[in-house]
C-alpha positions in Angstrom: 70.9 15.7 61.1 72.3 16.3 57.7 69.1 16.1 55.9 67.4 18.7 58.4 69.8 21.2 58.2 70.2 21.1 54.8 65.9 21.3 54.6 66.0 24.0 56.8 68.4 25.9 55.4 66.5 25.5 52.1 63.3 26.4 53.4 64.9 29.6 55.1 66.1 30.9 52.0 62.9 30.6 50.4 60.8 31.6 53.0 58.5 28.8 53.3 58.8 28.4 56.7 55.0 30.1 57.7 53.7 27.5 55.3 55.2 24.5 56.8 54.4 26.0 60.3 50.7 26.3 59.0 50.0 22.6 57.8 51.8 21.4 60.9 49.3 23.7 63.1 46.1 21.9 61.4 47.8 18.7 62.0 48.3 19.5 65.3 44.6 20.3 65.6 43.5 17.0 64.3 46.2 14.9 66.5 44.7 16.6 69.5 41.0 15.8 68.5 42.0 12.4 67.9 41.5 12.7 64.1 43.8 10.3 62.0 45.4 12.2 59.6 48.6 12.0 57.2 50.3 14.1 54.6 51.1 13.6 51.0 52.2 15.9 48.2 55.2 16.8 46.4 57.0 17.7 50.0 55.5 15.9 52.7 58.1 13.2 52.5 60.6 15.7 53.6 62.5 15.2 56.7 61.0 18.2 58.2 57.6 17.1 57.6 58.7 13.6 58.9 59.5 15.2 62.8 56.8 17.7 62.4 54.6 15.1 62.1 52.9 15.4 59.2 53.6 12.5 57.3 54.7 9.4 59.2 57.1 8.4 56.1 61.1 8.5 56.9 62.2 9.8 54.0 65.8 9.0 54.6 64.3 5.9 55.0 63.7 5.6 50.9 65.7 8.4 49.9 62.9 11.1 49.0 64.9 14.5 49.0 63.8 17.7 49.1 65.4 18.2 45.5 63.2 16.3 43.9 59.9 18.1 44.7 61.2 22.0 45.2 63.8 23.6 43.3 64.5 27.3 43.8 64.0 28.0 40.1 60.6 27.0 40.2 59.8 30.1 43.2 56.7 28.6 44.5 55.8 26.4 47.6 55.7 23.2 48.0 52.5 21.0 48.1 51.6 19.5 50.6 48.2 17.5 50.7 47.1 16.1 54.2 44.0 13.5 54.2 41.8 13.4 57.0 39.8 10.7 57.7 36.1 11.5 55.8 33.8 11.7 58.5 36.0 13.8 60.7 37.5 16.4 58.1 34.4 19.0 58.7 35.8 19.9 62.3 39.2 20.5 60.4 37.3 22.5 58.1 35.7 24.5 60.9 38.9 25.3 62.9 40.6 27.1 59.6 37.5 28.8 59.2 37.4 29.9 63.2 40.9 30.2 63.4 41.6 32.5 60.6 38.5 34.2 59.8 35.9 34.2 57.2 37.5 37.2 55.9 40.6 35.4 55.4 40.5 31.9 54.6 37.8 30.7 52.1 37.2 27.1 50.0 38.7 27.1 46.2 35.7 26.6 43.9 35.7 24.2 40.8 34.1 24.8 37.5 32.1 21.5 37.1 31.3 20.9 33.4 29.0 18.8 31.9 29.5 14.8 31.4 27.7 12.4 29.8 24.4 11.5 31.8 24.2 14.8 32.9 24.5 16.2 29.4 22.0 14.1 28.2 19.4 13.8 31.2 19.2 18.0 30.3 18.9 18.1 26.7 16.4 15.6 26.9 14.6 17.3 29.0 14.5 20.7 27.3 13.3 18.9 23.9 10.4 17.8 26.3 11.1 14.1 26.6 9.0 12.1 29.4 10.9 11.3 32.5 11.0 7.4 32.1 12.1 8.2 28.1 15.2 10.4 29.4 15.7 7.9 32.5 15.8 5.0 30.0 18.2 6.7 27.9 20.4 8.1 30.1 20.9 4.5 31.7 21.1 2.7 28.0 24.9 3.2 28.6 28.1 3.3 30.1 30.1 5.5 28.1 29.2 7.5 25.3 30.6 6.0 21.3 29.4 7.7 18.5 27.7 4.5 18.0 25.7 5.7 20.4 25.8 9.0 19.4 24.5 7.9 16.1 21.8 6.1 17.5 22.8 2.1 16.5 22.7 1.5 20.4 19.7 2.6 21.4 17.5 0.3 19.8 18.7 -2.3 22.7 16.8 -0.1 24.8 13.0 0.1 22.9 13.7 3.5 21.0 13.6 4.3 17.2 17.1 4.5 16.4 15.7 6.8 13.4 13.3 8.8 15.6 14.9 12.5 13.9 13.3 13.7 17.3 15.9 11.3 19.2 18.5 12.0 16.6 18.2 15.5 17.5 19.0 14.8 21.5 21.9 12.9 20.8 23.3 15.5 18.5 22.6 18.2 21.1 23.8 15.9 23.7 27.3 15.6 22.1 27.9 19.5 21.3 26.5 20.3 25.0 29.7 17.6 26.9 31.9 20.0 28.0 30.0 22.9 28.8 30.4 24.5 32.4 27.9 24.0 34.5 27.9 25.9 37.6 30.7 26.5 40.3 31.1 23.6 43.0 33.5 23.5 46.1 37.0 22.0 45.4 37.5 18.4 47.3 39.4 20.4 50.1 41.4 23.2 48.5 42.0 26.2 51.3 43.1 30.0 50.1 44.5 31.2 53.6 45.5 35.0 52.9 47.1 37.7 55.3 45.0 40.5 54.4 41.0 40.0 53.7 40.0 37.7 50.8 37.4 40.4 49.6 40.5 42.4 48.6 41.5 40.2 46.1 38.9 37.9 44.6 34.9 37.3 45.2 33.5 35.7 47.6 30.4 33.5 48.3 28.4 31.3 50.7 28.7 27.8 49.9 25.4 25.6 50.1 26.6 23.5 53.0 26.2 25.5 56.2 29.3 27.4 57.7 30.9 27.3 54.3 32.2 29.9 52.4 33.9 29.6 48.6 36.2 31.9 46.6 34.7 32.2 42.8 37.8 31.3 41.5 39.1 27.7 40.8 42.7 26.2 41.2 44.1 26.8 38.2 43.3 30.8 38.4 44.7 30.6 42.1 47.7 28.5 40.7 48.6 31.8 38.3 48.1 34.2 41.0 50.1 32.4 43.5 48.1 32.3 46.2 49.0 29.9 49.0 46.5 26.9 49.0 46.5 24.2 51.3 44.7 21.1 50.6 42.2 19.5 53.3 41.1 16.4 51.9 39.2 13.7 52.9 39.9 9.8 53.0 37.9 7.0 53.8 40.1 4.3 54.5 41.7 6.7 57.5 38.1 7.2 58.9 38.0 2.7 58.8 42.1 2.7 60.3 40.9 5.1 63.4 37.8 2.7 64.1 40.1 -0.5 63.8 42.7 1.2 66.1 39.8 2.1 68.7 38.4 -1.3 68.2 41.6 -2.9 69.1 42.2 -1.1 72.0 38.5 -1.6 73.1 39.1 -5.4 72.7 42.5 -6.3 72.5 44.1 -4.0 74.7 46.7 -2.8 72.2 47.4 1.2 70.9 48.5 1.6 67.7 49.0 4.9 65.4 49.9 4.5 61.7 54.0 5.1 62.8 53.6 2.0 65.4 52.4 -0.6 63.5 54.8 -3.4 63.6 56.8 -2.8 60.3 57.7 -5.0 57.2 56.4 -8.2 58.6 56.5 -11.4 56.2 53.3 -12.9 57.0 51.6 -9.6 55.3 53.5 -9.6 52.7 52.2 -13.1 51.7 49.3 -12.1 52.5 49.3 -9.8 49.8 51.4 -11.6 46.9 48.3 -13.9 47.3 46.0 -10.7 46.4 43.8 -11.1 49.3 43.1 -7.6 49.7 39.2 -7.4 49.3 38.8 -4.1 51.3 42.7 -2.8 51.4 43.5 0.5 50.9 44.5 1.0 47.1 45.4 -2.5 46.2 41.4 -4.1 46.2 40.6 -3.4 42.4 41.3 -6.0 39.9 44.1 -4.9 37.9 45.9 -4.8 41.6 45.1 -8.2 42.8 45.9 -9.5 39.1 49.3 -8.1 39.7 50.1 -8.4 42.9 51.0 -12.5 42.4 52.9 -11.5 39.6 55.2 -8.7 41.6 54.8 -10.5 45.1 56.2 -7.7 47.3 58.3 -8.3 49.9 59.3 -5.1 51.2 57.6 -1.4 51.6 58.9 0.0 48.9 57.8 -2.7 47.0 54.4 -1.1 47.8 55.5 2.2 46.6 56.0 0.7 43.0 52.4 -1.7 43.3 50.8 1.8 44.1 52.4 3.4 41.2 52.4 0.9 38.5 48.9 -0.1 38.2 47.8 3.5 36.8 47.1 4.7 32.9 50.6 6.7 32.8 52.8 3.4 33.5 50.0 1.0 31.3 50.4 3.2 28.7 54.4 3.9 28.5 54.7 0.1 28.5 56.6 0.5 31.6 54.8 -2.3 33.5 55.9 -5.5 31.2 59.7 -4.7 31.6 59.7 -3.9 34.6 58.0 -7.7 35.9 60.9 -9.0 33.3 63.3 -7.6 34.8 62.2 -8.3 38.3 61.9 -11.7 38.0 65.0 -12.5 35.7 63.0 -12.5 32.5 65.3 -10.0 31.2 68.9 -8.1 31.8 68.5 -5.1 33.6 70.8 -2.4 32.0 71.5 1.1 32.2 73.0 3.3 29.2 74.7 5.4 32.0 76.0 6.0 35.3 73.9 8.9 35.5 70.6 7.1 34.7 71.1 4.6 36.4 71.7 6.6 39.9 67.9 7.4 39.0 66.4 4.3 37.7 68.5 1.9 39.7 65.4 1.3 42.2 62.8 0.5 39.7 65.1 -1.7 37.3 65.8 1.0 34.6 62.1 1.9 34.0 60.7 4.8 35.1 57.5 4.6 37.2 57.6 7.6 38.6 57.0 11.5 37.6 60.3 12.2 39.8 62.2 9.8 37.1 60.9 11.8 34.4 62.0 15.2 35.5 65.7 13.7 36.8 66.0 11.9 33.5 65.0 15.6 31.5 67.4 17.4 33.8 70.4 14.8 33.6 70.1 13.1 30.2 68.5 15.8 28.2 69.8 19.2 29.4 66.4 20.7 30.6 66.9 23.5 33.0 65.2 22.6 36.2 62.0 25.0 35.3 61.7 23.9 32.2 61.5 20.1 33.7 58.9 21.2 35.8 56.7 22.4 33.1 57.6 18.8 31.6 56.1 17.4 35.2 53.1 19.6 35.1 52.5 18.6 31.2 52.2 15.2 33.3 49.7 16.5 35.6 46.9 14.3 36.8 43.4 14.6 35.3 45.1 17.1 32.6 44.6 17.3 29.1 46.3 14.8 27.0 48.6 15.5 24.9 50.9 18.6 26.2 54.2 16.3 26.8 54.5 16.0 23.2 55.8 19.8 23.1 58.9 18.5 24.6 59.5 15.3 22.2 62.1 17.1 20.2 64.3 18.8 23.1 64.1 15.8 24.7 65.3 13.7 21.4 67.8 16.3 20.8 69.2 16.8 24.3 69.7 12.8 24.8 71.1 12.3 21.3 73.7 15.0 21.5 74.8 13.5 25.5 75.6 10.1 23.5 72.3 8.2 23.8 71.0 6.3 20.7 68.0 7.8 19.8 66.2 4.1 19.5 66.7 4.6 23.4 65.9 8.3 23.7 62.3 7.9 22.0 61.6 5.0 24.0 62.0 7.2 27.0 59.9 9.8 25.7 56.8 7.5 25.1 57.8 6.3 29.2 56.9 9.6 29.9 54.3 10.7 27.7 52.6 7.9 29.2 52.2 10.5 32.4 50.3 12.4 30.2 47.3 10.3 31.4 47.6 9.7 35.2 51.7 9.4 36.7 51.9 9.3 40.0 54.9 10.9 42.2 57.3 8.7 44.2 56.1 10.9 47.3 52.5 10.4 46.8 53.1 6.5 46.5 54.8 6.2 49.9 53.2 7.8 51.9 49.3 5.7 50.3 52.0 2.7 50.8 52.0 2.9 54.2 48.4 3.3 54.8 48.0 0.0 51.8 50.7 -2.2 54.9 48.4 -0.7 57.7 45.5 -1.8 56.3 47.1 -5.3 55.2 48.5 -5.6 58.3 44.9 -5.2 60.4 43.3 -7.7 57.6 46.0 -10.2 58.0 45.8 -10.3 62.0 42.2 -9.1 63.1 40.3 -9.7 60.1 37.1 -9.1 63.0 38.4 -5.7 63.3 39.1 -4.7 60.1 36.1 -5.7 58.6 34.0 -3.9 61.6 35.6 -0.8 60.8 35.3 -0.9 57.4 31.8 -1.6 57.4 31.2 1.1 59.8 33.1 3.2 57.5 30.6 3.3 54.4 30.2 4.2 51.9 34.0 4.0 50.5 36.0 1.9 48.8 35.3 -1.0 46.0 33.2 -3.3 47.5 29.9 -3.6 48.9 28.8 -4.7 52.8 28.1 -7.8 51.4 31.4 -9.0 50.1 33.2 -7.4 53.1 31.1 -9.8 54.8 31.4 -12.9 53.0 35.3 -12.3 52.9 35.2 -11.7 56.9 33.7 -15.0 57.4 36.2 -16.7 54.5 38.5 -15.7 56.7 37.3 -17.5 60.1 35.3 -14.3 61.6 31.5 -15.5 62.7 29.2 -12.1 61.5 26.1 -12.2 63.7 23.1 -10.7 62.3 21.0 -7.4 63.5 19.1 -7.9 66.4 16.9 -5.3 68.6 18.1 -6.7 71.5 21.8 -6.6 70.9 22.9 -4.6 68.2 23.7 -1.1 68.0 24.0 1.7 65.3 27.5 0.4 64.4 28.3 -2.9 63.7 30.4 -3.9 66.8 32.4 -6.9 68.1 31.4 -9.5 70.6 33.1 -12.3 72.8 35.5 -14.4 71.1 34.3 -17.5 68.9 36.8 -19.4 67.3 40.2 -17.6 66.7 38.4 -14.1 65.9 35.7 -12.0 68.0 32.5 -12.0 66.7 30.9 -9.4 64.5 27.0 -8.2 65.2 25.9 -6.4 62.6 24.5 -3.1 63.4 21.6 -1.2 62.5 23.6 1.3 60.1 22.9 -1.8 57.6 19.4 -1.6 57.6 17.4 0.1 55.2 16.1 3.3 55.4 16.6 3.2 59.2 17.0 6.3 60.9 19.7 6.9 63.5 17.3 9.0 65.7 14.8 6.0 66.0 17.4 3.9 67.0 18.8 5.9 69.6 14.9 5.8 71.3 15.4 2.1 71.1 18.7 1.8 72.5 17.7 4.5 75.2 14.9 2.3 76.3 16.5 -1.1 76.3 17.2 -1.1 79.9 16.5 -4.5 79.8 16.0 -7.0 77.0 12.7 -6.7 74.9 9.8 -9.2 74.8 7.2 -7.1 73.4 7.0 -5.0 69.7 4.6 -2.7 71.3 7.4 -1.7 74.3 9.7 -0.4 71.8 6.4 1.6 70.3 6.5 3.1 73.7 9.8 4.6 74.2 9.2 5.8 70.9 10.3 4.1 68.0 8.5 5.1 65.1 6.4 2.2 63.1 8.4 2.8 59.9 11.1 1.6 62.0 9.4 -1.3 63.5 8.4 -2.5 60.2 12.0 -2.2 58.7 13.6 -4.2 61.9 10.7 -6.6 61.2 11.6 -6.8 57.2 15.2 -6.9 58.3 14.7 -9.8 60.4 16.3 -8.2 63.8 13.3 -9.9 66.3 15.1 -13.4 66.6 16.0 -12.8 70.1 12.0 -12.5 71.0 11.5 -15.5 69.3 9.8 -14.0 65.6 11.3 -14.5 62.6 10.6 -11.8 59.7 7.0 -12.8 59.1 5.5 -13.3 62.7 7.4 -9.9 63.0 5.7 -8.0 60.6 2.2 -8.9 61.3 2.9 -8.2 64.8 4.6 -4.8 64.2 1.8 -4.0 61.5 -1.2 -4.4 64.2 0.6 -1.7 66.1 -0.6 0.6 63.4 -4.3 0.3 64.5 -3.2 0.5 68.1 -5.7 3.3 70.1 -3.6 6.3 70.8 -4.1 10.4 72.4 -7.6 10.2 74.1 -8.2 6.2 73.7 -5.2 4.9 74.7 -5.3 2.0 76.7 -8.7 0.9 75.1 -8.3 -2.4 72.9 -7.3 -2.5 69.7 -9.9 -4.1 66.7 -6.6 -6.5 66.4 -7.2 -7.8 69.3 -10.6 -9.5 68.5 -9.6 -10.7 65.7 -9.0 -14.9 65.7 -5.5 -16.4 65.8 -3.7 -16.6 62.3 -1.4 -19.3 62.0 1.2 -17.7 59.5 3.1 -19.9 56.9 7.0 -20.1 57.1 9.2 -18.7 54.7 11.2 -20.1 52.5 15.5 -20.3 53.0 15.4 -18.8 49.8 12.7 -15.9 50.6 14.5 -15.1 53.5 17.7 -14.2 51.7 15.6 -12.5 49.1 14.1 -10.2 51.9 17.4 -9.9 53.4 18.7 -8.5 50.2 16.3 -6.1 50.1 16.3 -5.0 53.7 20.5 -4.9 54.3 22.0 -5.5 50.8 23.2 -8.9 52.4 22.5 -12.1 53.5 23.9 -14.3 56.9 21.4 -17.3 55.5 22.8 -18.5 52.6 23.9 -17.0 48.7 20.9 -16.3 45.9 23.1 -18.3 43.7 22.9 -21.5 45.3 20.0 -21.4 45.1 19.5 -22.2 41.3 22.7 -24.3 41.2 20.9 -27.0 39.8 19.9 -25.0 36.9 23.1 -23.5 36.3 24.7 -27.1 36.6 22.5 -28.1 33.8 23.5 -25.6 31.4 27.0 -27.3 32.5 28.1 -23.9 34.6 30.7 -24.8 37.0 31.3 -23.4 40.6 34.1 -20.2 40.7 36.2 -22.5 43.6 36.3 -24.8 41.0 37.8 -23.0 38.1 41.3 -24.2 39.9 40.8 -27.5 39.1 40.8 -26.5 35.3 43.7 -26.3 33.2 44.9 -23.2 31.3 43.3 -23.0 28.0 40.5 -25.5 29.3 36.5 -23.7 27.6 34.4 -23.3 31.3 31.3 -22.2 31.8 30.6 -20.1 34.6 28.2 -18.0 36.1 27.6 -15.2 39.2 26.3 -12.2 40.5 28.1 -9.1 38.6 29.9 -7.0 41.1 32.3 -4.6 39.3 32.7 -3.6 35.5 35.8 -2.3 34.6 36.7 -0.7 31.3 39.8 1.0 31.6 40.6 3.8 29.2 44.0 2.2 28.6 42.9 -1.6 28.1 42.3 -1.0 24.4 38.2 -1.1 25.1 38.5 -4.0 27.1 35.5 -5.0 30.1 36.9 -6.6 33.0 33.9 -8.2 34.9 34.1 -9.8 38.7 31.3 -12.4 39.1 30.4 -14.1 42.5 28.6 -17.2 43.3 28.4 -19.0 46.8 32.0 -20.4 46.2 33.9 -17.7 45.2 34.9 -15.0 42.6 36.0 -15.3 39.1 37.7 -12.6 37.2 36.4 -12.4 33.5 37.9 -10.7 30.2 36.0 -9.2 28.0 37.5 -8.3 24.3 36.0 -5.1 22.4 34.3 -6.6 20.0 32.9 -9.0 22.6 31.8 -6.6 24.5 30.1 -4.8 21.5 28.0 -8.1 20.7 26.7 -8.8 24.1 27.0 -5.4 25.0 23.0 -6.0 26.4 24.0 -8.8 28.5 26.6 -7.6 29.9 25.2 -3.9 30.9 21.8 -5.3 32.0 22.7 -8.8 33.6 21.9 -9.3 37.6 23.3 -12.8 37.0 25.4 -13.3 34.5 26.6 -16.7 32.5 29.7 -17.0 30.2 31.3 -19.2 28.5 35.2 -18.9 27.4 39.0 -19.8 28.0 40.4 -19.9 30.6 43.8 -18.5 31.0 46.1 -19.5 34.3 49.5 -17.6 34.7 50.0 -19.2 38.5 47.6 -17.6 40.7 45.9 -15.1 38.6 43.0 -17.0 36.7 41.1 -15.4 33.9 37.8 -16.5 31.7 38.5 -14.9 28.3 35.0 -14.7 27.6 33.5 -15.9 24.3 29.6 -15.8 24.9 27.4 -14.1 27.7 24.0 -15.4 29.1 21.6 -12.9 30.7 20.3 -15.0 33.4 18.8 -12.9 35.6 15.6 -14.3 35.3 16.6 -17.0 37.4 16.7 -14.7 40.7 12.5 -14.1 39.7 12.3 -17.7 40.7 13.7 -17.1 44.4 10.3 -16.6 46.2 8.3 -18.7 44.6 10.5 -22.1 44.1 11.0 -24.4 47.5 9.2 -26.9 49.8 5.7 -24.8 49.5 5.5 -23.0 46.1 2.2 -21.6 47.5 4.4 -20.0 50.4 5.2 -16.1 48.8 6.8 -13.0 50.5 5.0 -10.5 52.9 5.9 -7.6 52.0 4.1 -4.0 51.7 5.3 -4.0 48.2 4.0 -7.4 47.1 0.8 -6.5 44.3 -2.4 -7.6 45.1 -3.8 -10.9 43.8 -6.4 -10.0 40.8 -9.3 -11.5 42.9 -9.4 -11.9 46.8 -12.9 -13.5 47.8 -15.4 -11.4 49.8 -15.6 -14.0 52.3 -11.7 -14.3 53.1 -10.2 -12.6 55.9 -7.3 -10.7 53.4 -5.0 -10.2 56.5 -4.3 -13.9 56.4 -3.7 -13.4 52.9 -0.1 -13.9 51.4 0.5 -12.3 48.6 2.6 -13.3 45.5 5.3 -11.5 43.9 8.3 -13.1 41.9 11.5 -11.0 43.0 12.0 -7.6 41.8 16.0 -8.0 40.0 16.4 -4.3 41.5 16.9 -6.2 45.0 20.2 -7.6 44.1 22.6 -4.9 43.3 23.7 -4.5 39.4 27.0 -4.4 40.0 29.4 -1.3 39.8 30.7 0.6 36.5 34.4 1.7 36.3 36.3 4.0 33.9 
């Protein structure tokens, strides 16, 4: 009761009480629609907005007061961010604008500016460069050197590096970064106003229907003071409301994100073991690399895993001393009482921008506004380079308070590490809580959680198919599509084994449109025995040819092949005036249609769903790769540390962090596992062509084991790509190829061949398997 009344009385004083009142209303909107939502910002771990319901964070809980976010010096409202789930946030969106009018509430705008491929793809354009020149060189690389700039890279790519023509682009290319653009809608920025909008700034409709933007961005409404409220969306609450429904659908059991059973031990090893493929915030590499070394054991142990793999901690060396001192390494010891009143949950270091403005206030004599322009020097996704303006007050104020000023300038590079990406203690609890709730589904209904996450996509770090293969790692049988079973959403079945079984659903198929499979579901009164029955309720041939290509007519008894040349006979099918006549197909003899291969059928599963239920592509040229000596991912255990492997996989994420220094973090898969690799700058500038352009990539290196986090410190790459070419053309029948509408024609076909009982040969295009996914 203490806390509220002393928020209340604070918010009283500064009148903030219409703006409170106002995020709780759109909350309330979203609760009653059954839209998961939760708050974050700079005050939404107040007490207040704990029993109005906007966060589901007890702040007294982990001692986030009010103090720390608003001070009265400062005279402007708190922020307060609330995150709807993605797929939902539109009907929030709608109600501000219904609610309030379009006279009076209105989106912020953004000034997008130019970046890199963008940049380039329209100075090439204008200097009248063909379209496969300017998509060539726009995809030549992942961030732009003046290497590039100078041309040295882009011979890799087939161009004159001393083309002056070319020279000329990449000149233009590097004065035109930077350059605005045009005016986009902010990610969820609202200007609510009591008056009409028109009486203070321009207004204009927004290319998405029933939208309308201001023409001025944040920053301008920032000066002006204009009360913004942030609607944003977030994918992993859109794949937490489907698990919820799914578990009360199947399981009989209700949860909300303030219900789930709390600080339970079993998640928490869960996670020190950094298996967290699909988790909210803690799925990339650098997370699951640290999570065996912090092992949390508690919530707010999450708070600090949020807030400690990010640039501002990385780069104010604030992450090494702080695993010291965690686990006894080192002493953990404050200067003074006062600091350590601040630092005394995070060991002495500060992880936290709410550190770095107590520690101004306390141990350097900053006034509270000028420690607030300190915390907005520390801004996310500001310029670099603005909390070096306060290095000498700060110096100056800790030395004169008694502090050695060894100590004092270690601080200040602590912080100026913000000046890159520092996230507040606020923000960090309340993602916490939704990285627990999404642990917590994962480690007791792995079915469920990976249902709703695939029903979720597009979002989070990795694709369908390792969501998949993790599910099934995990005990969970994944079913494949099926027209006689699935739906539009993958969905689960009756129990087998410990887990209920997942069906994939037709959202995975290619190119399939949710209108056609709403006419098939419609019709499926009872189960189908006939292509030509779904034809009739009207399900487009497109469609019947991508169900056929995506292998989803097991249940009539056709595999992918009989399927197609079934589905592709309906095209000649008499229709309007002559239907019900017969067909030219049907006088046509019997053809008796070669099998496919194991290994075509994953090929054409990859190119139909992005995954395969059959088997990997990679063990599929496991001999080869065990020739060249390249050992299985599972088995890189078995090594010891500072043991040379070779190893190879499909790439799934690059990494190249602006604070590692230049290094590439790579994530490889084959059908045992995943390895982590660790690429070193000048590495990476050698093999820079392998690594970029590799589908299947080798390596050879070191491997480095600190207890459960195993690296390859690569020290040689191997393009082998080529391999995958070989997947449809290399098993019991060579002569046995893929059917596909794709396939090229055979140079010469004879005259006296009936070419429909032609099969065609293709080797497999490497677009089919996915390239893997570039990170900054």
């Amino acid at each position: 009761m203490t806390a509220i009344e002393h928020e209340l009385k604070f918010v009283a004083e500064m009148d903030y009480a219409a703006y409170f009142l106002t995020v709780y209303d759109i909350v309330r909107f979203a609760r009653e629609r059954g839209i998961l939502c939760q708050g974050r910002g700079s005050a939404a771990n107040s007490t207040v907005c704990f029993c109005l319901g906007i966060t589901s964070v007890d702040p007294t809980k982990f001692d986030l007061l009010f103090e720390r976010f608003i001070s009265s010096a400062r005279n402007e409202p708190p922020d307060i961010d609330v995150d709807f789930e993605h797929e939902r946030r539109e009907e929030v969106i709608q109600y501000i604008y219904q609610k309030y009018g379009r006279d009076r509430s209105a989106i912020v705008a953004t000034v997008t500016q130019l970046h890199q491929k963008g940049a380039v793809r329209d100075v090439a354009k204008a200097m009248g460069m063909s379209v496969d020149a300017i998509n060539k060189l726009s995809s030549s690389i992942w961030e732009f050197t003046d290497e590039w700039f100078e041309g040295k890279r882009i011979s890799d790519q087939g161009f004159n590096a001393n083309d002056p023509h070319l020279l000329k682009v990449l000149d233009l290319t590097r004065q035109f970064m930077g350059f605005p653009r045009q005016l986009g809608q902010h990610t969820g920025g609202f200007v609510i106003t009591q008056g009409k909008i028109t009486d203070l700034c321009p207004i204009i409709n927004a290319r998405m229907e029933d939208r309308t933007n201001i023409e001025w961005n944040k920053d301008d409404i920032d000066t002006l003071g204009f009360l913004k409220i942030d609607v944003l969306a977030l994918g992993m609450l859109t794949c937490i409301r489907k698990g919820f429904d799914l578990l009360k659908d199947h399981y009989g059991k209700t949860y909300t994100l303030a219900t789930v059973p709390q600080d339970d031990p079993a998640v928490y090893e869960m996670i020190s073991h950094a298996d967290t493929i699909g988790v909210f915030q803690i799925e990339s590499r650098a997370q699951q690399s640290m999570l065996p070394r912090l092992r949390p054991e508690n919530f707010y142990d999450l708070v600090i895993e949020v807030a400690i793999v990010r640039p501002g901690p990385i780069q104010g060396d604030m992450v090494h001393p702080y695993l010291r001192r965690r686990n006894g390494e080192e002493p953990v010891e404050y200067p003074s009482k006062e600091l350590e009143d601040i630092l005394g949950r995070t060991l002495g270091v500060p992880l936290f921008q709410d550190q770095a403005m107590k520690i101004a206030i306390v141990a350097a004599g900053f006034t509270p506004a000028e420690a607030d322009k300190l915390r907005r020097s520390m801004a996310t996704f500001k310029l670099s380079g603005l909390v070096t303006q306060f290095e000498k007050k700060l110096i100056d104020g800790m030395t004169g308070r008694g502090y050695t000023e060894e100590y004092a300038r270690r601080i200040f590079k602590q912080l100026e590490g913000f000046g890159s990406y520092g996230f507040p203690e606020s923000h960090a609890a309340s993602f916490a809580l939704l990285v627990y709730v999404s642990s917590w589904m994962k480690c007791y209904y792995p079915d469920v959680f990976a249902t709703a996450l695939l029903n979720s996509q597009p979002m989070g770090f990795y694709q369908p198919s390792q969501i998949v293969i993790d599910a099934q790692k995990h005990g969970v049988k994944v079913r494949p599509v099926d027209v006689n079973i699935s739906k539009w959403d993958n969905t689960l079945e009756e129990p087998e084994g410990k887990y209920r079984a997942v069906r994939l659903g037709f959202r995975q198929v290619k190119g399939l449109s949710e209108q056609d499979v709403a006419a098939l579901i419609a019709g499926r009164t009872e189960p189908y025995t006939a292509i030509h029955f779904m034809r009739d309720v009207g399900v487009s041939q497109g469609a019947l040819e991508r169900l056929a290509d995506a292998d989803a007519f097991r249940s009539m008894g056709m595999d992918r092949r009989k399927a197609m040349w079934e589905a592709s006979a309906l095209s000649d099918r008499p229709m309007g005036a002559f239907k019900g006549q017969q067909s030219a197909s049907e006088f046509e003899a019997p053809v008796e249609l070669p099998k496919l291969s194991l290994s075509e059928h994953v090929v054409q599963d990859y190119m139909s769903t992005s995954l395969s239920l059959k088997a990997h592509p990679v063990s599929f040229v496991r001999g080869e790769l065990a020739a060249k000596r390249a050992v299985p991912t599972a088995d890189l255990s078995k090594f010891r540390d500072g043991n040379f492997v070779r190893v190879a996989g499909l790439v799934l994420v690059r990494q190249r962090p602006g604070t590692a220094g230049g290094v590439c973090f790579i994530t490889i898969e084959d059908e045992s596992g995943v390895a982590n690799l660790v690429v070193f700058q000048s590495l990476f500038e050698k093999f820079r062509k392998e690594i970029l352009r590799s589908r299947l990539l080798m390596v050879e290196g070191k491997l480095q084991i600190e207890g459960e986090v195993i690296h390859v410190v690569v020290r040689r790459c191997y393009d082998m790509s080529s391999l995958l070419r070989q997947l449809n053309q290399k098993d019991e029948d060579p002569d046995v190829m893929t059917l596909s509408r794709a396939d090229e024609k055979d140079e010469y076909v004879s005259q006296s061949v009936n070419r429909k009982t032609q099969v065609r040969k293709k080797p497999v295009q490497l677009e089919i398997f996915p390239s893997g996914r570039n990170f900054h």
